[in-house]
PyMOL Python script that loads the backbone (N, CA, C, O; Angstrom):
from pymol import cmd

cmd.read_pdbstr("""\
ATOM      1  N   UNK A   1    -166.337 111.163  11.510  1.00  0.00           N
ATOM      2  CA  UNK A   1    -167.783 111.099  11.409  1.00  0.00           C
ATOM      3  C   UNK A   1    -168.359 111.074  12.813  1.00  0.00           C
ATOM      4  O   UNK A   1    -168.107 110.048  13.444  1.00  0.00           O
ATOM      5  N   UNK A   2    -169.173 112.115  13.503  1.00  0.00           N
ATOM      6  CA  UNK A   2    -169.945 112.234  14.419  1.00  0.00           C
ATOM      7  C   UNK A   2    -171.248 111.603  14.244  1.00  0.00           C
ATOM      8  O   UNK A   2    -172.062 112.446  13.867  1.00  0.00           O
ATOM      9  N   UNK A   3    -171.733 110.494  14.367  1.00  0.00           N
ATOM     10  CA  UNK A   3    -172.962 110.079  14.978  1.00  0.00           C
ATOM     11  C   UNK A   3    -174.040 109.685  15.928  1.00  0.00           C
ATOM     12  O   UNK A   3    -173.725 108.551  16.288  1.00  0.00           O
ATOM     13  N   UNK A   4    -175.048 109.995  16.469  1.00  0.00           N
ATOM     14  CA  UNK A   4    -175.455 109.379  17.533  1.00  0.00           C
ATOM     15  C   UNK A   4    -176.646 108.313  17.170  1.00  0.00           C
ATOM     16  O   UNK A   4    -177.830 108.620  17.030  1.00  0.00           O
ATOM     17  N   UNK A   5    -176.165 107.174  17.063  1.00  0.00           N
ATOM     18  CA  UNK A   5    -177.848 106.187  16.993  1.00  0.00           C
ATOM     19  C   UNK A   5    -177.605 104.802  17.729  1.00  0.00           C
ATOM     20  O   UNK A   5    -176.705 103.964  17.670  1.00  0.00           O
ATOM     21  N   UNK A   6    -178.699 104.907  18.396  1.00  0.00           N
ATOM     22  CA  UNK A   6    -178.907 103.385  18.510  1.00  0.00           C
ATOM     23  C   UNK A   6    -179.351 102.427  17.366  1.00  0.00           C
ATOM     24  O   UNK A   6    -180.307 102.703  16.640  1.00  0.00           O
ATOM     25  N   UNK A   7    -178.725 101.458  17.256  1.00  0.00           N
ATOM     26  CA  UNK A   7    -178.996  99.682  16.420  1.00  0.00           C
ATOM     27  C   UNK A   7    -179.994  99.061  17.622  1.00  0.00           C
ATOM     28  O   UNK A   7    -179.802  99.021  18.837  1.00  0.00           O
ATOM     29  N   UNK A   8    -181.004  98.644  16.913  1.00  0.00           N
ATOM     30  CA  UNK A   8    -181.260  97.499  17.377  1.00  0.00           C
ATOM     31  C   UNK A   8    -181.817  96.144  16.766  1.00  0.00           C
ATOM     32  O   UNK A   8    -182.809  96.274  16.048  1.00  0.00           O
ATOM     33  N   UNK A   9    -181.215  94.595  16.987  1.00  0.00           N
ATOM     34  CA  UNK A   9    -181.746  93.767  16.294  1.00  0.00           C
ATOM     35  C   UNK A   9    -182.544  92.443  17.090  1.00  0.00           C
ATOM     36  O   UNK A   9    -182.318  91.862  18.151  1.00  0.00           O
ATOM     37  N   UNK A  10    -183.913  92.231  15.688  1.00  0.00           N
ATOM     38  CA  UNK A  10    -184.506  91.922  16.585  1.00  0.00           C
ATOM     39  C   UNK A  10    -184.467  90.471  15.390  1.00  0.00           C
ATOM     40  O   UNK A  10    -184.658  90.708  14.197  1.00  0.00           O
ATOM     41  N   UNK A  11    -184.276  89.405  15.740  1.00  0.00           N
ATOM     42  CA  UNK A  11    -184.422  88.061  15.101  1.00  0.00           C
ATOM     43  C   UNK A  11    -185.610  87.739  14.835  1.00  0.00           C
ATOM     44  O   UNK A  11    -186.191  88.168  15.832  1.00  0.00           O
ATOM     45  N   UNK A  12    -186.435  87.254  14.149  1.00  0.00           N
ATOM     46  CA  UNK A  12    -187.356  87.188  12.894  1.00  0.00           C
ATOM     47  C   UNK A  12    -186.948  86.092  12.211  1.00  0.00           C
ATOM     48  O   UNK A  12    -185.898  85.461  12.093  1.00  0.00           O
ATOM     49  N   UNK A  13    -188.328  86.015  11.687  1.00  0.00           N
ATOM     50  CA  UNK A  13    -188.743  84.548  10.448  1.00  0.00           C
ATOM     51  C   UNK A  13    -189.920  85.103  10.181  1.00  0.00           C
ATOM     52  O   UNK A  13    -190.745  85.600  10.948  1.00  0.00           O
ATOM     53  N   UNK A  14    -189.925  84.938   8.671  1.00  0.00           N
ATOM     54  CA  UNK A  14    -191.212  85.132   7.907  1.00  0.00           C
ATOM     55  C   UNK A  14    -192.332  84.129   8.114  1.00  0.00           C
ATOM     56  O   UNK A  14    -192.226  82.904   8.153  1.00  0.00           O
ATOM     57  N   UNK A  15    -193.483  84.909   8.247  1.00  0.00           N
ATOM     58  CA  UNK A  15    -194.696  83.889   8.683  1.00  0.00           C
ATOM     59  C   UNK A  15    -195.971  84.156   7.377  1.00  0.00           C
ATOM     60  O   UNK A  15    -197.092  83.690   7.584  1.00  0.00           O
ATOM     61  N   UNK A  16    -195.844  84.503   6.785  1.00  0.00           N
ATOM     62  CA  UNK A  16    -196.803  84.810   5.410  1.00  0.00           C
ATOM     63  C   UNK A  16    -196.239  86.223   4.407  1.00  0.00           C
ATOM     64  O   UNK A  16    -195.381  87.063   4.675  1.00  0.00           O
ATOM     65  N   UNK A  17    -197.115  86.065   3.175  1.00  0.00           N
ATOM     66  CA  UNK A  17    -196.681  87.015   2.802  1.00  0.00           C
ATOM     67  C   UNK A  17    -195.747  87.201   1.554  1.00  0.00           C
ATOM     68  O   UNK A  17    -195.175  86.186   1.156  1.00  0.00           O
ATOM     69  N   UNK A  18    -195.513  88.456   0.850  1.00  0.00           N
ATOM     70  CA  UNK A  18    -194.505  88.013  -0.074  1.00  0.00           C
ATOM     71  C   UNK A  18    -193.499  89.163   0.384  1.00  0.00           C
ATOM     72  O   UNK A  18    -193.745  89.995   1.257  1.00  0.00           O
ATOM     73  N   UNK A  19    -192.322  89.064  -0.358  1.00  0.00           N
ATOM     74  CA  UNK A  19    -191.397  90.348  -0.677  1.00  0.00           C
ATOM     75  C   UNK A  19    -192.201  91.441  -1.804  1.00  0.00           C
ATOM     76  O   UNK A  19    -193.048  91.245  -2.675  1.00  0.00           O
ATOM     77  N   UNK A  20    -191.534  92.582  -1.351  1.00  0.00           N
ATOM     78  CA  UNK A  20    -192.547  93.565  -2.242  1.00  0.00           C
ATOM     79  C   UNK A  20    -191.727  94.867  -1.838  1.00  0.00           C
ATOM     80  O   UNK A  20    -191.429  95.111  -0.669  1.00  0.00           O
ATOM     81  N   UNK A  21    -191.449  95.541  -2.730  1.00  0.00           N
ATOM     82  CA  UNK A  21    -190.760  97.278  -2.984  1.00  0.00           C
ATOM     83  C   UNK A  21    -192.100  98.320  -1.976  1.00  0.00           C
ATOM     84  O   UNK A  21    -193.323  98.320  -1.834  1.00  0.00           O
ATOM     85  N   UNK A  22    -191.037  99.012  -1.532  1.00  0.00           N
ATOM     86  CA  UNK A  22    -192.056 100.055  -0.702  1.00  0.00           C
ATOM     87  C   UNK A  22    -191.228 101.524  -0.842  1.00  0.00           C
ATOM     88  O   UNK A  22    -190.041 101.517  -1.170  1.00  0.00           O
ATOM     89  N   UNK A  23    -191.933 102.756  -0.572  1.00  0.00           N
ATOM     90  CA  UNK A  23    -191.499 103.795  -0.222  1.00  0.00           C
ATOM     91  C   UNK A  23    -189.757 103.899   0.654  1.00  0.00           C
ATOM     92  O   UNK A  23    -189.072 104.920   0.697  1.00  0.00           O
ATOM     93  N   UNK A  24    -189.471 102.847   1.128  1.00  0.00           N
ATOM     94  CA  UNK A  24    -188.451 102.677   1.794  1.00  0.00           C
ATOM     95  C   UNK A  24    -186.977 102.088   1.584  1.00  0.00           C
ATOM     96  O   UNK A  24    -185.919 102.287   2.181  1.00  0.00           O
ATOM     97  N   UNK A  25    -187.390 101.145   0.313  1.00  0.00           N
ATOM     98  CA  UNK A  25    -186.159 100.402  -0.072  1.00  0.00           C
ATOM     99  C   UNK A  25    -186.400 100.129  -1.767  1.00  0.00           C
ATOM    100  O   UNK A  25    -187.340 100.489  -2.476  1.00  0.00           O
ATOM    101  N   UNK A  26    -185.620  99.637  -1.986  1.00  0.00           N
ATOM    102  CA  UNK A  26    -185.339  99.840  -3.634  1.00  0.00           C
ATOM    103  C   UNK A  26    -184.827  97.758  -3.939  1.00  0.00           C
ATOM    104  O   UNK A  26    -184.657  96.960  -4.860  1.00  0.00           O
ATOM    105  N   UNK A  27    -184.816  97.785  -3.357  1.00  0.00           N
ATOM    106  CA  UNK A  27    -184.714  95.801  -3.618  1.00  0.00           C
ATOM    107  C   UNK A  27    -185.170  95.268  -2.350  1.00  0.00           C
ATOM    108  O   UNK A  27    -185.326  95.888  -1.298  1.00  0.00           O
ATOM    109  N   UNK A  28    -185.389  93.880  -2.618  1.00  0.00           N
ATOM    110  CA  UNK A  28    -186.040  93.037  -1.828  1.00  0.00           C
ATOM    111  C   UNK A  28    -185.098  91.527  -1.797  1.00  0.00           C
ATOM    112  O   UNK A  28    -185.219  90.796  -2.780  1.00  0.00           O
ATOM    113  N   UNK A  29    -184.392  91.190  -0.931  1.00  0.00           N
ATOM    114  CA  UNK A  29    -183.633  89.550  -1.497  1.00  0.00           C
ATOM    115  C   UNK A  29    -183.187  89.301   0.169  1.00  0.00           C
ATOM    116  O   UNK A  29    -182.968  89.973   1.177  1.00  0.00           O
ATOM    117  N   UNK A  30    -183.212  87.921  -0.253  1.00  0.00           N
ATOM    118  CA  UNK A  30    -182.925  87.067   1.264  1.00  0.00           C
ATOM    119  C   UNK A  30    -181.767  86.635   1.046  1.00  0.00           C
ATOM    120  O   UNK A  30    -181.774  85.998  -0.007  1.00  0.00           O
ATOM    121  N   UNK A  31    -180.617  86.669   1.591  1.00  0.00           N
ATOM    122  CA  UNK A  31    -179.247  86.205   1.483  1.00  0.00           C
ATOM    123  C   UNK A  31    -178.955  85.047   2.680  1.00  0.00           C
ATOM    124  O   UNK A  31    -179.465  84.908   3.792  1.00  0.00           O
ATOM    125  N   UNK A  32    -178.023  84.359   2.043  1.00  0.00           N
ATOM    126  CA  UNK A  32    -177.492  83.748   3.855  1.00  0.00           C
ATOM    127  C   UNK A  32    -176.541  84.694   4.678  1.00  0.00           C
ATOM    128  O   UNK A  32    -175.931  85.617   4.138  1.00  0.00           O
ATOM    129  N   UNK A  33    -176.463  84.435   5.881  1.00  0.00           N
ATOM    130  CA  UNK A  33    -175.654  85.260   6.803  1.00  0.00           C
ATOM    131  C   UNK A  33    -174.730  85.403   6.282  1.00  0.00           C
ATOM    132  O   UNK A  33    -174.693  86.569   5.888  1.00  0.00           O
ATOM    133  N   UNK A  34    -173.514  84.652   5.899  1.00  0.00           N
ATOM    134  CA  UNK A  34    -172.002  85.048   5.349  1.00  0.00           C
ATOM    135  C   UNK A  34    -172.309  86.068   3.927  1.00  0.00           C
ATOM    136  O   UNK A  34    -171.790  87.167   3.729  1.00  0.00           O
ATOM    137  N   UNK A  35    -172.835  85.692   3.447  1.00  0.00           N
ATOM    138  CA  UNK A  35    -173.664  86.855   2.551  1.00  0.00           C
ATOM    139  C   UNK A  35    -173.931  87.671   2.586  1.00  0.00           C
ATOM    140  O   UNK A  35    -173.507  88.426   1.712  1.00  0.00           O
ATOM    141  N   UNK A  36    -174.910  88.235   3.686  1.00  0.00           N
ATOM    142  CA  UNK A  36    -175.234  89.440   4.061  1.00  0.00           C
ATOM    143  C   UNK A  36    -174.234  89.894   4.559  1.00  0.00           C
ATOM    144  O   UNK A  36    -174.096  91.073   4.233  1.00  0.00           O
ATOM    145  N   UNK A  37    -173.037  89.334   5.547  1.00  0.00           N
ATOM    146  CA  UNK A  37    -172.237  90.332   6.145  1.00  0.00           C
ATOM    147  C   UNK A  37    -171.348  90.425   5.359  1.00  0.00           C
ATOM    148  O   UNK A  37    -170.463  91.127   5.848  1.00  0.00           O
ATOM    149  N   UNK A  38    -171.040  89.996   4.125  1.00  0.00           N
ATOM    150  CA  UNK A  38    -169.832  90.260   3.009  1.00  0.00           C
ATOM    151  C   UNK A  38    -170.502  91.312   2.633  1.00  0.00           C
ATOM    152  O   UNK A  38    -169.768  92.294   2.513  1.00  0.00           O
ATOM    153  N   UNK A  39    -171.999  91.574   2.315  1.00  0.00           N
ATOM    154  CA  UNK A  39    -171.985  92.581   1.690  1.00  0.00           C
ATOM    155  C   UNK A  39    -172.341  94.271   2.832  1.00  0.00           C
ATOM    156  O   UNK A  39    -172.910  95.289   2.440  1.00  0.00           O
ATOM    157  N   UNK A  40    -171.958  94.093   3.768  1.00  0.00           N
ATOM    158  CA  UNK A  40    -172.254  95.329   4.258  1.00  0.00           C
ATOM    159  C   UNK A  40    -171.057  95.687   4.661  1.00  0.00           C
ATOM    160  O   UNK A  40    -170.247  94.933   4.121  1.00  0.00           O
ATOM    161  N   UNK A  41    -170.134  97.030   5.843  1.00  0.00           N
ATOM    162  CA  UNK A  41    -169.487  97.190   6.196  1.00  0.00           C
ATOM    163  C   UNK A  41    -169.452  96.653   7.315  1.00  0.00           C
ATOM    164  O   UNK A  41    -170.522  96.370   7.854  1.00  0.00           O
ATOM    165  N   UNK A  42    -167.810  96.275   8.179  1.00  0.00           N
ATOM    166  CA  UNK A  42    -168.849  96.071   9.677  1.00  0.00           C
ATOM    167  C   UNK A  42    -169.136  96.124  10.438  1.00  0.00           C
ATOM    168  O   UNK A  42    -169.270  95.202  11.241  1.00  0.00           O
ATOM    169  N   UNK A  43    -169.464  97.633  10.627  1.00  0.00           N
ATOM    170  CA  UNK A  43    -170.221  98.605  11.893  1.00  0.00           C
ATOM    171  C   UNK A  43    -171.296  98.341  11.652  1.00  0.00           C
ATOM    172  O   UNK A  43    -172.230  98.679  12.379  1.00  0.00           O
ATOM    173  N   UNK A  44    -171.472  97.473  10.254  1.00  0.00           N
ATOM    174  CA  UNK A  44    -173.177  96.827  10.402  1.00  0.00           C
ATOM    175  C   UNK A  44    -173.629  95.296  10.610  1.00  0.00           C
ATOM    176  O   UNK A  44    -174.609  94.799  11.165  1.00  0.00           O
ATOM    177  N   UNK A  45    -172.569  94.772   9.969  1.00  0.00           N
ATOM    178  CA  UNK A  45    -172.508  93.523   9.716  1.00  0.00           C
ATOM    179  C   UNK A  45    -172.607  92.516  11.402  1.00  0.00           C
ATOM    180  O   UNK A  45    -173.199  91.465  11.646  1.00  0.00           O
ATOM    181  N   UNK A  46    -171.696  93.468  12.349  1.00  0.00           N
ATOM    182  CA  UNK A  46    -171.886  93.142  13.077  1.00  0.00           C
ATOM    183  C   UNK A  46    -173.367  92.520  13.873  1.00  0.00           C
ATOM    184  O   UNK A  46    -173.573  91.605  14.671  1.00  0.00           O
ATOM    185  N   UNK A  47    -174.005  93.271  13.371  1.00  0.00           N
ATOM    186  CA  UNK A  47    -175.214  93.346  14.209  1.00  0.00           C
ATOM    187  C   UNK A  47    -176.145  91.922  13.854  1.00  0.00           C
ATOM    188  O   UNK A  47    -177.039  91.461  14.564  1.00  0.00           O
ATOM    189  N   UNK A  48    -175.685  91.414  12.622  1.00  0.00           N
ATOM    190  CA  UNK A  48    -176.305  90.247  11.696  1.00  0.00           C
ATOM    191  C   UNK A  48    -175.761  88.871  12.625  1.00  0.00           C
ATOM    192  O   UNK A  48    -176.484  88.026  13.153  1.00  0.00           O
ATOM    193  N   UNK A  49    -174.499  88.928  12.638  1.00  0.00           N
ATOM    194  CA  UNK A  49    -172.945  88.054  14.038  1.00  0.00           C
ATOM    195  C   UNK A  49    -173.891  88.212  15.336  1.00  0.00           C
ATOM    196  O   UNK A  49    -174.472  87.189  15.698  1.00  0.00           O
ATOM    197  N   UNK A  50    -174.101  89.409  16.076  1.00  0.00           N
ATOM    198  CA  UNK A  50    -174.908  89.736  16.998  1.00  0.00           C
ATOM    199  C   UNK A  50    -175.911  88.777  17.069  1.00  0.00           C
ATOM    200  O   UNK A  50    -176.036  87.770  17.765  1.00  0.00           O
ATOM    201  N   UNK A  51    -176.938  89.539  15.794  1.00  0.00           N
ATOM    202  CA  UNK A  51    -178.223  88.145  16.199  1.00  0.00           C
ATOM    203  C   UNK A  51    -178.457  86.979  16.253  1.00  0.00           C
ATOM    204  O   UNK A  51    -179.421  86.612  16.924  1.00  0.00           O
ATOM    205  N   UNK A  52    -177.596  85.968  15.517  1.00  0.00           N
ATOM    206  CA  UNK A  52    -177.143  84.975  14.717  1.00  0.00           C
ATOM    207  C   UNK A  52    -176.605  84.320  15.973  1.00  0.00           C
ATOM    208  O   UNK A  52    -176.432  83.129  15.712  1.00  0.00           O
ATOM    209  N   UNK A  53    -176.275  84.582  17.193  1.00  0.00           N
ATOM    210  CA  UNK A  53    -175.484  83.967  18.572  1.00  0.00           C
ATOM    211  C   UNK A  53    -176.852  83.146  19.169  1.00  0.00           C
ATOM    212  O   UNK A  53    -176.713  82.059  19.729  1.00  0.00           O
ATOM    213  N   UNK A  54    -177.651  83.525  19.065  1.00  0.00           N
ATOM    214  CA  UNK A  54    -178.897  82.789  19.447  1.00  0.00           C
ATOM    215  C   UNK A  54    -178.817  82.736  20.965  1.00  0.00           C
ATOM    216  O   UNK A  54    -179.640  81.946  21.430  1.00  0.00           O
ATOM    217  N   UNK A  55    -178.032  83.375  21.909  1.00  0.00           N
ATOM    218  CA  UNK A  55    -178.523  83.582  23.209  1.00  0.00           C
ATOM    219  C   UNK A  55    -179.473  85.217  23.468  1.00  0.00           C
ATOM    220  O   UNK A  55    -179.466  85.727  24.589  1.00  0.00           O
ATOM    221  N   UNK A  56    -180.140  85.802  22.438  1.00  0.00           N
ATOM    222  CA  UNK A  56    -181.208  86.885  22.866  1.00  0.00           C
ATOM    223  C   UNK A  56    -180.342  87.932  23.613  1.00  0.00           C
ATOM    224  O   UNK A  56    -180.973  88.775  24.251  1.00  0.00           O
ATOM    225  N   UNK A  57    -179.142  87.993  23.626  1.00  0.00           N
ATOM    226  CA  UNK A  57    -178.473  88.812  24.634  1.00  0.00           C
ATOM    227  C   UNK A  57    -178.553  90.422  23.999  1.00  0.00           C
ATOM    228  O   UNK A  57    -178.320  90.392  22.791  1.00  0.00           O
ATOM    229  N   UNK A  58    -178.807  91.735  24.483  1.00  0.00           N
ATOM    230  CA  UNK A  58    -178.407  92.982  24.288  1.00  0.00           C
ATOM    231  C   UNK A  58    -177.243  92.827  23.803  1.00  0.00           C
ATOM    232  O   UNK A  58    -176.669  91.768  24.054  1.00  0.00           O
ATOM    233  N   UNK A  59    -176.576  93.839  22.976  1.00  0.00           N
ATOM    234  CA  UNK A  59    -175.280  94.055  22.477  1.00  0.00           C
ATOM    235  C   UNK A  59    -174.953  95.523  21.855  1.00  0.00           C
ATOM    236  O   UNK A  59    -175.313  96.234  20.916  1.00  0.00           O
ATOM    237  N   UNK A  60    -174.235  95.536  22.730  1.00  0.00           N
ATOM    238  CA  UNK A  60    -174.075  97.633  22.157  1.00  0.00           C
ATOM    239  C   UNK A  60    -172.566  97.644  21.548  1.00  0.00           C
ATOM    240  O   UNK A  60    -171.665  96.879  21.891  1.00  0.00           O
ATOM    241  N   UNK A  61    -172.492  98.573  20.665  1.00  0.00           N
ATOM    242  CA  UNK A  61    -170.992  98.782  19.881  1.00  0.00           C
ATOM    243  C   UNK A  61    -170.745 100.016  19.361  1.00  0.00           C
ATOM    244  O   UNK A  61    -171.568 100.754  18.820  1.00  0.00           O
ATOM    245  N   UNK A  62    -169.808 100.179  19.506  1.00  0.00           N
ATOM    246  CA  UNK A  62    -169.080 101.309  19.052  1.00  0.00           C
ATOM    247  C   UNK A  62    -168.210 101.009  17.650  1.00  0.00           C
ATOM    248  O   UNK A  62    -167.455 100.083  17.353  1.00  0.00           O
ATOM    249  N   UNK A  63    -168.814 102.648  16.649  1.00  0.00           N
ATOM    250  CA  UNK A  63    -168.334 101.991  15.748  1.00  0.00           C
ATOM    251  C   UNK A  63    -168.132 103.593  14.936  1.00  0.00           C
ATOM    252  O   UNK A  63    -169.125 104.320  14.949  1.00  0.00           O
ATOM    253  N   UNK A  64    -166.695 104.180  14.160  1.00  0.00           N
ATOM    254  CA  UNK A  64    -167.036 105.152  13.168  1.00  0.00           C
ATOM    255  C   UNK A  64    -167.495 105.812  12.126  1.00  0.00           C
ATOM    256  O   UNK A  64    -167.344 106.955  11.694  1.00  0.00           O
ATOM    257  N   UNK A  65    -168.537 104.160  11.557  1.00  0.00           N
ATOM    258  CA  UNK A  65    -169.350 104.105  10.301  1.00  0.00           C
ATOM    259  C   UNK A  65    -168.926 103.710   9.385  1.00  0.00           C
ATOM    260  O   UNK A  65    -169.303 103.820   8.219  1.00  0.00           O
ATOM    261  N   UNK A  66    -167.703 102.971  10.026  1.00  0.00           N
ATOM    262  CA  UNK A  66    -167.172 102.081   8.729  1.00  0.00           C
ATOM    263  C   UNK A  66    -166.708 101.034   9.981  1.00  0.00           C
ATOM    264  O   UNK A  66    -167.434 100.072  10.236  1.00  0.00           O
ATOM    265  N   UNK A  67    -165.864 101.192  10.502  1.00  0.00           N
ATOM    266  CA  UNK A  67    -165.233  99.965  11.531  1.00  0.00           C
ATOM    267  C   UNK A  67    -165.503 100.406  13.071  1.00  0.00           C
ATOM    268  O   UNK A  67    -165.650 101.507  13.604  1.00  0.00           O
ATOM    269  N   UNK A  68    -165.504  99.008  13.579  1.00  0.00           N
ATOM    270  CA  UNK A  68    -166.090  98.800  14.740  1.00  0.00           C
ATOM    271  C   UNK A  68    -164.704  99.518  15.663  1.00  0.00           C
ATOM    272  O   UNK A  68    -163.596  99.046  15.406  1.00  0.00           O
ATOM    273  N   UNK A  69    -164.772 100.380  16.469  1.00  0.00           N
ATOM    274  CA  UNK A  69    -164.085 100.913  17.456  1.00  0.00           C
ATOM    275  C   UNK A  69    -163.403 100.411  18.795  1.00  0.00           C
ATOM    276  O   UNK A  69    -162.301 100.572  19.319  1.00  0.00           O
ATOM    277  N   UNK A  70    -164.329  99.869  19.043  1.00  0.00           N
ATOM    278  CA  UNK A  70    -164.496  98.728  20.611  1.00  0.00           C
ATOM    279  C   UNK A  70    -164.980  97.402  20.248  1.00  0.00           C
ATOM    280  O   UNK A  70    -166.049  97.203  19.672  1.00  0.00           O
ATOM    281  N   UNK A  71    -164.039  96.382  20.655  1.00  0.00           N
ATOM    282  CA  UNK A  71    -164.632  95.102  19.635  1.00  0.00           C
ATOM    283  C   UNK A  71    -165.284  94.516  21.388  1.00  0.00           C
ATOM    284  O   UNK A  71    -165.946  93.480  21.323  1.00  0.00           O
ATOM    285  N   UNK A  72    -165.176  94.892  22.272  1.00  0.00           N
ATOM    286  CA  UNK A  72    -165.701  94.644  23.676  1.00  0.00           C
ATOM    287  C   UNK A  72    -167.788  94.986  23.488  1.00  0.00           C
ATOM    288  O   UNK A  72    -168.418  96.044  23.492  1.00  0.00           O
ATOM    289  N   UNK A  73    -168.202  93.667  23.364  1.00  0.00           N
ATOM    290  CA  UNK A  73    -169.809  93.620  23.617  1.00  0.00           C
ATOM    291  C   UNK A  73    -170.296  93.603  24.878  1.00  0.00           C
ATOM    292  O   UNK A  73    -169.643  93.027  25.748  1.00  0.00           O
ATOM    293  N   UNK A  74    -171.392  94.162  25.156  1.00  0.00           N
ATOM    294  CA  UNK A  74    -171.980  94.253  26.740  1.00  0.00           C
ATOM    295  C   UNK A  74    -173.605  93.950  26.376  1.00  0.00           C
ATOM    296  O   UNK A  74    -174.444  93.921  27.276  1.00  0.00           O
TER     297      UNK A  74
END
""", "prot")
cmd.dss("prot")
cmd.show_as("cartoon", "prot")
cmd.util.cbc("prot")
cmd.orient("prot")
């Protein structure tokens, strides 16, 4: 699998408002972290681990769209 994209995550908390279906997604649900990353693969999941470190740091990865390639973060 050839891809080129940047991830980027940005840490968040809800400040008003409800959950609600849009043009974009097909469910709406708040999980806990071990949760969310059980349910994704983790060339994504990572990125949840990533934000969740709570030092704000950049983090780039390499990954074939299923598993992470380079487990080395910068």
């Amino acid at each position: 699998m050839t891809v080129g994209a940047v991830a980027m995550v940005f840490p968040c908390t809800p400040d008003g408002g409800t959950e609600q279906f849009s043009d974009e997604s097909t469910a709406v649900t708040w999980l806990a972290p071990d949760d969310a990353m059980a349910a994704m693969r983790e060339a994504y999941s990572i990125r949840i681990a990533d934000a969740l470190t709570g030092d704000m740091a950049p983090r780039i990865r390499t990954h074939d769209g299923r598993k992470l390639t380079d487990q080395t973060s910068s």
